[in-house]
C-alpha positions in Angstrom: 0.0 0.0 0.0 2.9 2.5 0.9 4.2 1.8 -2.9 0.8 2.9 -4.7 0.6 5.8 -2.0 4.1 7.2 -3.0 3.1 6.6 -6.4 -0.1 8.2 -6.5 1.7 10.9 -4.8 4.6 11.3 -7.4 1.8 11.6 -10.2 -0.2 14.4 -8.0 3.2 16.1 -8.1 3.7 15.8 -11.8 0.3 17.3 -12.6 0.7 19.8 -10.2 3.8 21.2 -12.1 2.5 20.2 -15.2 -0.3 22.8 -14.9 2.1 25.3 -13.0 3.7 25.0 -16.4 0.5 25.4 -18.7 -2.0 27.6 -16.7 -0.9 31.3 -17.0 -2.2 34.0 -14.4 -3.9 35.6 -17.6 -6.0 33.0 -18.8 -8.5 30.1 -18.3 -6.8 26.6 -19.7 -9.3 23.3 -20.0 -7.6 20.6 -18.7 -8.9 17.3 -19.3 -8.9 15.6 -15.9 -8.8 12.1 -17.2 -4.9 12.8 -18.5 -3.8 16.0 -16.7 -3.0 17.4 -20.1 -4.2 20.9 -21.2 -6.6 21.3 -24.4 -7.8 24.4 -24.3 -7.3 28.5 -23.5 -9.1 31.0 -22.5 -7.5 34.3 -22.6 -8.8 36.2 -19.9 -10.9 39.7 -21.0 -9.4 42.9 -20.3 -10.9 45.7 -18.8 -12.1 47.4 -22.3 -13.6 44.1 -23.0 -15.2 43.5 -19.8 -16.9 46.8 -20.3 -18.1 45.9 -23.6 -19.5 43.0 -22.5 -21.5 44.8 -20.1 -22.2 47.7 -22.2 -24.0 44.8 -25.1 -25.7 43.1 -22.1 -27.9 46.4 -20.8 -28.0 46.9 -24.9 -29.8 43.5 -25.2 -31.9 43.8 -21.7 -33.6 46.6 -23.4 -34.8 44.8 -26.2 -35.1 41.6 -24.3 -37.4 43.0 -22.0 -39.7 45.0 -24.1 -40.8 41.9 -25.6 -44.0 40.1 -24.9 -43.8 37.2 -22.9 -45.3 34.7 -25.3 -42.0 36.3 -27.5 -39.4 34.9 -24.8 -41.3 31.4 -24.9 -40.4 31.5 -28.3 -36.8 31.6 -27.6 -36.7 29.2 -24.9 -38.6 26.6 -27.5 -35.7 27.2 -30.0 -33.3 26.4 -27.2 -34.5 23.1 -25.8 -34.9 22.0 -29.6 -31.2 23.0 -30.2 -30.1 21.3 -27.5 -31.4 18.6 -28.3 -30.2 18.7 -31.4 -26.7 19.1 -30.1 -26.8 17.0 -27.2 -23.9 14.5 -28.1 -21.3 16.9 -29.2 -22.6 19.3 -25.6 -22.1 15.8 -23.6 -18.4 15.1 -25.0 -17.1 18.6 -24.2 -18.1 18.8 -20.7 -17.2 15.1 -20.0 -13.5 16.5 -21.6 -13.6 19.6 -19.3 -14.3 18.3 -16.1 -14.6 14.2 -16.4 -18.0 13.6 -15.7 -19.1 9.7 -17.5 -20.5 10.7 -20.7 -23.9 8.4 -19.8 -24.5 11.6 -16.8 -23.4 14.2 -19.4 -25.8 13.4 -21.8 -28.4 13.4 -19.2 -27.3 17.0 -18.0 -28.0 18.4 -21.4 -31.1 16.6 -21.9 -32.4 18.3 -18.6 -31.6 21.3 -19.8 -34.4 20.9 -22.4 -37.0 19.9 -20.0 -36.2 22.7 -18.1 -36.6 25.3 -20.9 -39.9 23.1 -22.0 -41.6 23.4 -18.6 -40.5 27.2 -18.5 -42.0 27.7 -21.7 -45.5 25.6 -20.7 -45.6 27.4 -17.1 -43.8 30.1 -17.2 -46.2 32.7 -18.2 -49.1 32.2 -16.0 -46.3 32.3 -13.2 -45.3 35.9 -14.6 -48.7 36.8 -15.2 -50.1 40.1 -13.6 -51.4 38.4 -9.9 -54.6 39.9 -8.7 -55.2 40.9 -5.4 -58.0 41.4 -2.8 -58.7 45.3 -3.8 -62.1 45.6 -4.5 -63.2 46.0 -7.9 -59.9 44.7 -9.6 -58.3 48.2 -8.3 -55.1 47.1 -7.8 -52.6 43.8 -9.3 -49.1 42.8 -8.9 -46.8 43.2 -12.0 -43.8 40.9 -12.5 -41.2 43.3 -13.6 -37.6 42.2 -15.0 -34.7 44.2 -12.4 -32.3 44.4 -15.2 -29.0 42.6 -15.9 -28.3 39.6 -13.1 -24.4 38.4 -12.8 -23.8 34.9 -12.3 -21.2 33.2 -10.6 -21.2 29.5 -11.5 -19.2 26.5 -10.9 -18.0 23.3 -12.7 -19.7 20.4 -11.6 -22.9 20.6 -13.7 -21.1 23.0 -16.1 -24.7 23.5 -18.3 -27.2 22.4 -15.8 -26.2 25.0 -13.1 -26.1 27.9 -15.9 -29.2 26.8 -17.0 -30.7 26.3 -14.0 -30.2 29.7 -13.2 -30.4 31.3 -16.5 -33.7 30.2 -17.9 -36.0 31.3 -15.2 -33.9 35.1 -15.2 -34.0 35.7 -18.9 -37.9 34.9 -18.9 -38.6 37.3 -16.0 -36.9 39.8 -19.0 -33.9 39.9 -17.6 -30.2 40.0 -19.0 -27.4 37.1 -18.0 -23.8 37.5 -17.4 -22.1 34.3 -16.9 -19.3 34.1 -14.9 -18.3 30.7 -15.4 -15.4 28.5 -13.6 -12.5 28.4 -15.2 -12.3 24.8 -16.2 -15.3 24.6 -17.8 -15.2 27.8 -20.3 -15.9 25.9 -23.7 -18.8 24.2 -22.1 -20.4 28.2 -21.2 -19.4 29.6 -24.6 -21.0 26.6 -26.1 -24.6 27.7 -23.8 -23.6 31.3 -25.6 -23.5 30.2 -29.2 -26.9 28.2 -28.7 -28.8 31.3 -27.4 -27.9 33.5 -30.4 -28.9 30.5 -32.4 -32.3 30.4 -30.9 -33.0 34.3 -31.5 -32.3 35.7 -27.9 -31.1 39.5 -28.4 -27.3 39.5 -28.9 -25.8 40.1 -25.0 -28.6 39.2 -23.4 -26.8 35.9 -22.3 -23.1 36.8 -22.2 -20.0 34.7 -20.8 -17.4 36.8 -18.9 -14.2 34.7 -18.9 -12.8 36.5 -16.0 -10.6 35.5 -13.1 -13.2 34.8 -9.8 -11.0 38.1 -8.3 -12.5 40.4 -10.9 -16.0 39.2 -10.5 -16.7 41.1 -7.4 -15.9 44.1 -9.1 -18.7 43.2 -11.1 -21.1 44.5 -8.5 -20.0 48.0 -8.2 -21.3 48.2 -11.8 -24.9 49.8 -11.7 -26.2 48.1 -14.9 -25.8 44.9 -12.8 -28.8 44.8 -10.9 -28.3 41.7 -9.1 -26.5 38.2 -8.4 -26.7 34.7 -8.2 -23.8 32.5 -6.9 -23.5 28.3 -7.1 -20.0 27.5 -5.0 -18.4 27.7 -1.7 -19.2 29.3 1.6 -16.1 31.3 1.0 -17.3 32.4 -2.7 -20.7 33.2 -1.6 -19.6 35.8 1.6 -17.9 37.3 -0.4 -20.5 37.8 -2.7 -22.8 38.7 -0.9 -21.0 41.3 1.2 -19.9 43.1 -1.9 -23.5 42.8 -3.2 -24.7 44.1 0.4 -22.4 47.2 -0.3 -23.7 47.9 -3.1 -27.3 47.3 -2.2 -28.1 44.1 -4.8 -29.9 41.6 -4.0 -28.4 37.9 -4.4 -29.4 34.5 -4.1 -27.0 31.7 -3.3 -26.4 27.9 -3.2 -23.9 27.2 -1.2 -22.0 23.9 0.5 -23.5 21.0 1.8 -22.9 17.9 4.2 -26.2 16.0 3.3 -27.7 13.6 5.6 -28.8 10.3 4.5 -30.9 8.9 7.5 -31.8 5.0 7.4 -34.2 3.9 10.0 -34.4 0.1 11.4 -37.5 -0.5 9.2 -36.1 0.8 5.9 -36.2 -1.5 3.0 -31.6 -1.8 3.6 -31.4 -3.3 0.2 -33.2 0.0 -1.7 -31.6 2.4 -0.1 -27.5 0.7 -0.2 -28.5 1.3 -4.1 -30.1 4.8 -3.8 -27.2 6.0 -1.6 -24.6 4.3 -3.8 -25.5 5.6 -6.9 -25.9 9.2 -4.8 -22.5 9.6 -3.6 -20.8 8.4 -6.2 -22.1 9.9 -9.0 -20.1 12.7 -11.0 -17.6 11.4 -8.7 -19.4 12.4 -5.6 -19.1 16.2 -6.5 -22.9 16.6 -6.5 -24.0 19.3 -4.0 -27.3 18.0 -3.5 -26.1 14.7 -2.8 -26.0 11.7 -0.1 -22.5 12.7 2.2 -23.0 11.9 5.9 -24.8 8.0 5.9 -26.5 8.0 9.4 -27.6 4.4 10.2 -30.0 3.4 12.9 -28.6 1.2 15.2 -30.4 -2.4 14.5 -29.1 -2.2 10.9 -25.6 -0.4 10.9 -24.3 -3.6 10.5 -26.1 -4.7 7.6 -26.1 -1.7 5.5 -22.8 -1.2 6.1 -21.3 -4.3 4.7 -23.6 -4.3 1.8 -22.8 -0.8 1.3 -19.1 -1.5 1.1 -20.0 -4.6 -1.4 -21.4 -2.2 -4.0 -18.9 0.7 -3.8 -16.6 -2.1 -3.9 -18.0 -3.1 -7.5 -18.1 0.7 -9.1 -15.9 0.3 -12.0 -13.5 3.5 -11.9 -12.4 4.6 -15.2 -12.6 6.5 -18.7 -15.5 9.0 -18.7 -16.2 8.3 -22.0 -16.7 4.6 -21.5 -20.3 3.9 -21.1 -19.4 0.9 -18.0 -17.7 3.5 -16.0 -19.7 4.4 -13.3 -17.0 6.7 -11.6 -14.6 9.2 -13.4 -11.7 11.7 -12.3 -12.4 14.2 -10.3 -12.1 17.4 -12.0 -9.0 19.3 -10.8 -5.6 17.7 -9.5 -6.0 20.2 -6.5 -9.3 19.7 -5.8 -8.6 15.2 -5.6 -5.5 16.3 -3.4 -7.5 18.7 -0.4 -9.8 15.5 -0.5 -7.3 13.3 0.2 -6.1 15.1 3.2 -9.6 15.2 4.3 -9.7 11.2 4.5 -6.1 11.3 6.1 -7.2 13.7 8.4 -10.4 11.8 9.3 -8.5 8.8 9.7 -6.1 10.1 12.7 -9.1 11.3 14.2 -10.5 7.6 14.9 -12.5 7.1 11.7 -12.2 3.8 10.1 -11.0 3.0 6.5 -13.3 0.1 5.0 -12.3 0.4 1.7 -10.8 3.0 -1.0 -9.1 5.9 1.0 -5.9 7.0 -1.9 -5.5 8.4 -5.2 -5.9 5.5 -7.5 -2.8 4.7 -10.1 -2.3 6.2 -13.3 -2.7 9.8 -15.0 -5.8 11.9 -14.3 -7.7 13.2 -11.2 -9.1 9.2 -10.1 -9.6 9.1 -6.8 -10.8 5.3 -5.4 -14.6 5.8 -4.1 -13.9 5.2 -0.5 -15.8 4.6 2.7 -15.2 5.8 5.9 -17.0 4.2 9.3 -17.1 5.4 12.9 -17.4 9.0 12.0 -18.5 11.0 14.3 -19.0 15.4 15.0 -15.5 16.7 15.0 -14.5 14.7 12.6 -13.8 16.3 9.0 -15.6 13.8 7.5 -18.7 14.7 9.5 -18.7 18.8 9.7 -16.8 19.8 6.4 -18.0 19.0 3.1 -16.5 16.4 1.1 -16.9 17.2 -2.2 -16.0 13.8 -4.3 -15.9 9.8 -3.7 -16.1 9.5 -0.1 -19.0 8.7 2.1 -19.3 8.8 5.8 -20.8 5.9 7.6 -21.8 6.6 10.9 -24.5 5.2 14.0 -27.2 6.4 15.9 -28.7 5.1 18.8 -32.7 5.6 17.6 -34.5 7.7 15.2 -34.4 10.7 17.2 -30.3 10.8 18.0 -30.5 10.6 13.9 -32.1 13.6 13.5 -29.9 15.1 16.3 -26.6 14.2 14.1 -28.6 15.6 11.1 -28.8 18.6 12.2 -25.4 19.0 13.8 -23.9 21.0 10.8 -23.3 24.0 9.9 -24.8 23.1 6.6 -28.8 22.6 5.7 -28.7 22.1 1.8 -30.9 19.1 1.4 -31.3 15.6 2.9 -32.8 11.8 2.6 -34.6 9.6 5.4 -35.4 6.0 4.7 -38.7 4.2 6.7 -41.1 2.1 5.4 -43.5 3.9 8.5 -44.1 6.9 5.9 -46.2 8.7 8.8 -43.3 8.5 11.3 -41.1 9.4 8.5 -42.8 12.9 7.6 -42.6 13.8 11.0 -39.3 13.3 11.5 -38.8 14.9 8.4 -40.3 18.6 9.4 -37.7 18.4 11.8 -35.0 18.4 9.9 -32.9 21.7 9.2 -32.5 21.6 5.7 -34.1 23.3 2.2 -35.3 19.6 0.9 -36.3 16.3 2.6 -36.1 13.3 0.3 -38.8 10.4 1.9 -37.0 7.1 0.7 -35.3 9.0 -2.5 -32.6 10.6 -3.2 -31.6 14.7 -3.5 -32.5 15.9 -6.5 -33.1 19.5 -8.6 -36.2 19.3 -10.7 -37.5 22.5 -12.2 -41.3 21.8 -10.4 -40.1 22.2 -7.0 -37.4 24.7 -5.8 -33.9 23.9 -4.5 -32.0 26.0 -2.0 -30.6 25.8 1.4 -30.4 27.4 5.0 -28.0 27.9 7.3 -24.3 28.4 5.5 -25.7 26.4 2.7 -27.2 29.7 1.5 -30.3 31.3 0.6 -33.1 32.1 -2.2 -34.5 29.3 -4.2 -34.0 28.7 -8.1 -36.7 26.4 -10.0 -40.4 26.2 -9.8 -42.3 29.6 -9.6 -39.9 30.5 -6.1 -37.2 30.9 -8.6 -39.0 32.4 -11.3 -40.0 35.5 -9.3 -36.5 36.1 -7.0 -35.0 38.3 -9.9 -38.1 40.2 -10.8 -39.7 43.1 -8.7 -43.0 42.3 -7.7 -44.7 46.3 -8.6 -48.0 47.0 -7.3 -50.2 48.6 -9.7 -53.6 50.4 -8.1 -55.7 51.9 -11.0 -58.7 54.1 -9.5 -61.2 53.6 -11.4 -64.0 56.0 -10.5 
């Protein structure tokens, strides 16, 4: 074991100075995270760019917004159909740029249809004027557009969580400035080229290929009217305190150490599959996903070793083979803080059942690992971990589970398995989170919203919550006599 360790170690060196090498302070490279070697640059924009780019986005608000709604629809129909019509080459770049198994790729894109076909069938009753309780039809609610929204996205679901946010902004009227990670530029210029393609007004959906220090400036800019951020606590205070400053409103999606309750009369055998294929997939960098497994005393034991059976039999390998079930990890840097999170659980009295190192070989791979005993304190238990490593730990009944659940900092979403559905609804509107998944798993859908509390952020996106945070709800009182 020492041998692999040293070597896995000697190959997160090389890629470390391999990208030293390649990535410049001035630009944005695509690295392809299955090899370590760079594809792609991204020249960073300069300031005279930046403020063209913000200049053509309040140019294409204007005309964006002064068009009927039914006209939007229009736009967003074009998309999903060009999406679809584009989905396999969309699916290969972003499994290139940041590793994800092209089978979860090509069901990224295809999600971003159905979220611009249910926009497009709901979204204008949503937006439509709202009538009140003023006598004689007096007085309605308007759904105004604020103006142009900035937003900060990261890499993981490199179209979905542009979309996500995008689609539901642009058909309130407003304009889009995507800010997106760095790894993952081809995949939002891509998003760019489609929207032109589908009619929307040039600008109104425009990348910003800037480094994440400039984007704050952003918000001193008073044709952005607002923000949205998808990434760390860090990113997000900062955010939002600049935003603050400035007096813009933001909405953000932050971290999350989700709970994934199982109860003694849980069907074991369901949820060892459902929490499997929930930590592990996209390499376990999901937000919204299964982290911190708390087990119910009576079948610890049980779950457990068939847990460990089935992330024993996850084949590890090339994203673009349709077996793998788990690919690299996106960054070299991001596989190696990961790493040191697993060590540092270890010393802490966590115990390693299986996985645990960087797996042989080029690329980010990282061996989907399980770690038992965890308890608070531990880094696996009250810091995120954010790719193929789940926490197994024990409760004494039902309600110690929902005390552990709770015990975070975090509240994004979370799962709880019973066959007692009753029992389990209950102890679900006590848990401290934005979602409660009743024998499921954590999921975004654009029906329901999706949003956390606590550090895990705030505001919702989705569903008719996120189609009214970016617009100004104006009251408008005609008297009539």
């Amino acid at each position: 074991m020492a041998s692999l360790l040293s070597s896995g170690v000697r190959r997160i060196a090389r890629i470390a100075r391999l990208n030293a090498k390649t990535v410049k302070p001035n630009e944005a490279v695509s690295i392809n995270p299955a090899t370590g070697e760079p594809f792609k640059r991204f020249p960073y924009l300069d300031a005279v760019e930046i403020k063209g780019r913000i200049a053509a986005s309040a140019d294409g608000f204007q005309q964006w917004s002064a068009l009927r709604i039914s006209e939007r629809t229009n736009v967003f129909a074009a998309m999903a159909n060009l999406v679809r019509r584009d989905v396999e080459p969309l699916a290969q770049l972003a499994t290139r740029e940041m590793g994800k198994p092209i089978g979860e790729t090509l069901a990224e894109v295809n999600k971003c249809a159905e979220l611009c076909d249910w926009n497009v069938e709901h979204g204008p009753a949503i937006l439509a004027d709202e009538p009140t309780s003023v006598p004689d039809n007096k007085a309605v609610v308007a759904f105004r557009p604020l103006g142009t929204i900035l937003a900060v996205m990261p890499w993981n679901f490199p179209y979905w969580q542009a979309m996500r946010a995008a689609v539901p902004i642009m058909l309130g009227g407003n304009g889009f400035l995507l800010k997106p990670a760095s790894n993952v530029v081809g995949c939002a210029l891509a998003l760019e080229k489609l929207w032109l393609e589908a009619g929307l007004p040039t600008g109104t959906f425009s990348v910003l290929n800037v480094h994440h220090d400039a984007a704050l400036d952003l918000l001193d800019d008073d044709r952005i009217a607002a923000a949205t951020l998808t990434g760390s606590v860090k990113a997000g205070a900062a955010v939002a305190a600049r935003a603050g400053a400035a007096l813009k409103k933001c909405v953000l999606e932050l971290g999350g150490a989700d709970p994934f309750i199982v109860l003694a009369d849980a069907d074991i055998d369901a949820a060892v599959k459902a929490g499997v294929k929930s930590r592990y997939a996209n390499a376990g960098q999901v937000c919204i996903a299964a982290k911190r497994f708390i087990l119910e005393a009576g079948i610890a034991e049980e779950f457990t070793a068939k847990f460990v059976e089935a992330t024993t039999a996850l084949l590890v390998g090339d994203p673009f083979d349709e077996k793998t079930n788990v690919g690299p990890m996106a960054r070299a840097d991001l596989r190696d803080e990961l790493h040191e999170q697993v060590q540092s659980s270890i010393k802490a009295g966590a115990k390693l059942l299986v996985g645990g190192k960087p797996c042989e070989g080029d690329g980010n791979y990282y061996e989907p690992t399980v770690l038992a005993d965890v308890e608070p304190g531990m880094v696996a238990f009250d810091d995120e971990m954010f790719g193929p490593v789940a926490a197994l730990c024990v409760a004494r009944d039902a309600d110690h589970a929902i005390e552990l659940a709770n015990n975070s900092r975090f509240g994004l979403s979370g799962a709880l398995w019973s066959n007692d559905r009753e029992h389990a609804s209950a102890l679900a509107a006590r848990m401290e989170t934005g979602a409660v998944f009743i024998n499921g798993t954590s999921a975004s859908d654009p029906r329901v919203p999706i949003g956390g509390v606590k550090r895990s952020g705030y505001g919702r996106e989705l569903s008719h919550f996120g189609l009214r945070e970016f617009v100004n709800a104006q009251t408008v009182w005609i008297d009539r006599a």
